[in-house]
C-alpha positions as CSV (number, residue, x, y, z in Angstrom):
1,X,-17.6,-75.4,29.0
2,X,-18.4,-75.2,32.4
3,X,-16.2,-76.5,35.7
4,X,-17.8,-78.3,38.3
5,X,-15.8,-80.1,41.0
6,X,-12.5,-79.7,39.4
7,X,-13.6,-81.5,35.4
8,X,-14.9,-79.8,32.6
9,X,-17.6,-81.1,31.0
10,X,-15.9,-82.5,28.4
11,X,-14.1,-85.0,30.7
12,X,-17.7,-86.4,31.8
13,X,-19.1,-89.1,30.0
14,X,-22.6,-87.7,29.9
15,X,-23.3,-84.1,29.3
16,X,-24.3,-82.6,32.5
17,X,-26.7,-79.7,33.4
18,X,-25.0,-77.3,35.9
19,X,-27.4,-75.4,38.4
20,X,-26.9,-71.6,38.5
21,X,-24.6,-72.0,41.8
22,X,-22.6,-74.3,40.2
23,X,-22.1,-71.7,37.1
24,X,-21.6,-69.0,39.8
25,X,-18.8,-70.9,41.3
26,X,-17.7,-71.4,37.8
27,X,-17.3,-67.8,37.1
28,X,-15.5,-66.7,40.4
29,X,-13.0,-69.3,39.6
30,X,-12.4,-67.8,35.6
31,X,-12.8,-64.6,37.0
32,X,-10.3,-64.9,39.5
33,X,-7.5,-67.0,37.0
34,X,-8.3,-63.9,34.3
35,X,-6.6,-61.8,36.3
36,X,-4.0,-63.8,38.3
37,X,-0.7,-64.2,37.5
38,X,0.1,-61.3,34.7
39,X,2.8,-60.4,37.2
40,X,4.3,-63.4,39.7
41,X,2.7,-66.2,40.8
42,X,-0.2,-67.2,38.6
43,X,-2.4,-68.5,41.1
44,X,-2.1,-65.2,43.5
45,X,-3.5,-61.6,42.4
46,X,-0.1,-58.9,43.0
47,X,-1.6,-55.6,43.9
48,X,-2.0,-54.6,40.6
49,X,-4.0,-57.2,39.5
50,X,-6.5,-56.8,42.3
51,X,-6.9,-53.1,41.3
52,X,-7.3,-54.3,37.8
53,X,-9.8,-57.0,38.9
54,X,-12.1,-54.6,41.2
55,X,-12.2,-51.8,38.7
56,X,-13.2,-54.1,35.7
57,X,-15.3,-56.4,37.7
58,X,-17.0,-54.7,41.0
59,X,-17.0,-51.4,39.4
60,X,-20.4,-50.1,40.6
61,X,-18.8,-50.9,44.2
62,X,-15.7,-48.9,44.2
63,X,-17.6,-45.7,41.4
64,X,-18.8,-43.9,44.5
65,X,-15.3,-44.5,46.5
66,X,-13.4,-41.4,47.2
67,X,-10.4,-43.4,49.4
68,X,-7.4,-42.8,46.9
69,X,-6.1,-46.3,48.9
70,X,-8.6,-48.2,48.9
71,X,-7.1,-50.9,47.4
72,X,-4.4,-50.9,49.7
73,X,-6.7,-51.2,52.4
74,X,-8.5,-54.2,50.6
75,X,-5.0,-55.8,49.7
76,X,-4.3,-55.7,53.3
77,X,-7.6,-56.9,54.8
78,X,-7.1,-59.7,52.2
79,X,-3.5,-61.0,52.4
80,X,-4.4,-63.2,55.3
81,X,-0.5,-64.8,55.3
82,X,1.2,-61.4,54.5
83,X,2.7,-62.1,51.4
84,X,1.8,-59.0,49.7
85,X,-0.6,-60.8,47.4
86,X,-4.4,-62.3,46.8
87,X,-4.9,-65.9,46.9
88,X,-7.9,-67.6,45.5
89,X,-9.2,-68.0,49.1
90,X,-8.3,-65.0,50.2
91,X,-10.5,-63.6,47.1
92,X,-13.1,-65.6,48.2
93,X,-13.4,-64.0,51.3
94,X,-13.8,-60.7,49.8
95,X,-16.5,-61.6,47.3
96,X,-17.8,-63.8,49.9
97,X,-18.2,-60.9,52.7
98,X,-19.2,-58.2,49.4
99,X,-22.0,-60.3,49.1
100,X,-23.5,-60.5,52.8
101,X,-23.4,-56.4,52.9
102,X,-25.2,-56.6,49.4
103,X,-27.5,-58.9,51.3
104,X,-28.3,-57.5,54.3
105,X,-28.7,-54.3,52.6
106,X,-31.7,-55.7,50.3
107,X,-32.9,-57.2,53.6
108,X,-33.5,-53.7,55.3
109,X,-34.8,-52.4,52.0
110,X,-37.5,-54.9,51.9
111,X,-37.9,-54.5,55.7
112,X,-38.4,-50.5,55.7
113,X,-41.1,-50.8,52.4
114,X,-43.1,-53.4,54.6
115,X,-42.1,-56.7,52.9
């Protein structure tokens, strides 16, 4: 059952095809609610559930991290309004700047192997 613009499918009256960015905007929303609110609010990620969230979900992008507090560091980058935890726009901004580096990095790849 997929989301798009705030109503499940189900609640349409004609069974709609969602494009692959619509899915992917899907899936940053369920990924993001998975998580939230096991501890406080459940529309904000506490520390914990960040850590939880990056380890199970971004794992090949903290594997060759040695910084004990990274996630500290992240939490702290993140929490925009200081209030010691993630909110769904906050996380955006993470994923959303995660996914420019991935970018630009393919970019120079291609670049250096003459594409």
């Amino acid at each position: 059952m997929s989301l798009i613009l705030g109503l499940y499918l189900t609640d349409l009256p004609l069974i709609v095809m969602s494009t692959p960015l619509e899915d992917a905007m899907d899936t940053l929303i369920r990924i993001f609610h998975h998580y939230s609110g096991k501890e406080g609010d459940r529309y904000k990620l506490s520390k914990g559930e960040l850590k939880e969230l990056l380890t199970s979900e971004l794992t090949d992008f903290l594997s060759g991290q040695k910084d004990l507090h990274l996630v500290d560091k992240i939490m702290k980058d993140l929490d925009s309004n200081k209030d010691n935890e993630v909110d769904f726009h906050e996380f955006v901004i993470l994923v959303a700047a995660l996914t420019v580096a991935c970018n630009d990095f393919f970019e120079e790849q291609l670049k250096r192997e003459g594409f």
